[in-house]
N, C-alpha and C positions, 0 to 999 in steps of 0.2 A: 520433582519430576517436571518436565518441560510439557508446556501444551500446546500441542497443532493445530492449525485450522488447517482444511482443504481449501482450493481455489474459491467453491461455492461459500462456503463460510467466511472469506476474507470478502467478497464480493457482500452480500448479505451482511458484514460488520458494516460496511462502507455504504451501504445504500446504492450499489451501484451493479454492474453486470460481469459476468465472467473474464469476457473479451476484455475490459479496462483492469482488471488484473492480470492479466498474460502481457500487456502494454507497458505496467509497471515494472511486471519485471523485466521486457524487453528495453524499458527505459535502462535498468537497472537502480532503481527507484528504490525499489522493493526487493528484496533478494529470499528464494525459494531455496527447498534442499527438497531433493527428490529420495522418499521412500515410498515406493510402490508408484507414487505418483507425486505431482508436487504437492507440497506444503509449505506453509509458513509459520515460524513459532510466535507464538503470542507476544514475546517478549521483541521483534523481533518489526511486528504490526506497529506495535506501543514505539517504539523510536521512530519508525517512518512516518507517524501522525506528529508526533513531537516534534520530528525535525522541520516539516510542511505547514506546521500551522500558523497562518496569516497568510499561506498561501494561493494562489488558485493555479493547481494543479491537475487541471481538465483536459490540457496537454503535457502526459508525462516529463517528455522530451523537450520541454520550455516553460516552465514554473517561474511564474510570476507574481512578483510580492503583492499582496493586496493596498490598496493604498487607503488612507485612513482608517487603517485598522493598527490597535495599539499592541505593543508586545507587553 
C-alpha cells in the first residue's frame, strides 16, 4: 500500500511551511497528485531529498550545489 502525506505533513517532514511546498511544486521540484486535495507519496518525498541533497534549495526555481560538501 502506498503512503500519502498531505501538504502540512510534507511541510512538517521538512521543517518548513505550507507555502514552500506549493513553491515546490510550482517549481515542479516536487510533483503532487490530487485526491480530494493534494498529496504527495512518501515514496515520491524520499527521491526529491535524494535527488537535492548537497543542495541548497531555499529557492525552488534555482538550486544550487553546496559547495564543500562531499557526495
Amino acid at each position: 500500500m502506498c503512503e500519502l502525506y498531505t501538504v502540512k505533513e510534507v511541510a512538517e517532514i521538512l521543517h518548513t511551511n505550507p507555502a514552500y511546498v506549493y513553491r515546490l511544486f510550482k517549481s515542479g521540484r516536487l510533483t503532487p497528485l490530487k485526491i480530494g486535495s493534494l498529496k504527495v507519496r512518501k515514496e515520491t518525498l524520499a527521491k526529491f531529498l535524494s535527488d537535492y541533497e548537497g543542495f541548497d534549495i531555499t529557492d525552488p526555481s534555482k538550486p544550487v550545489k553546496l559547495q564543500g560538501v562531499e557526495e
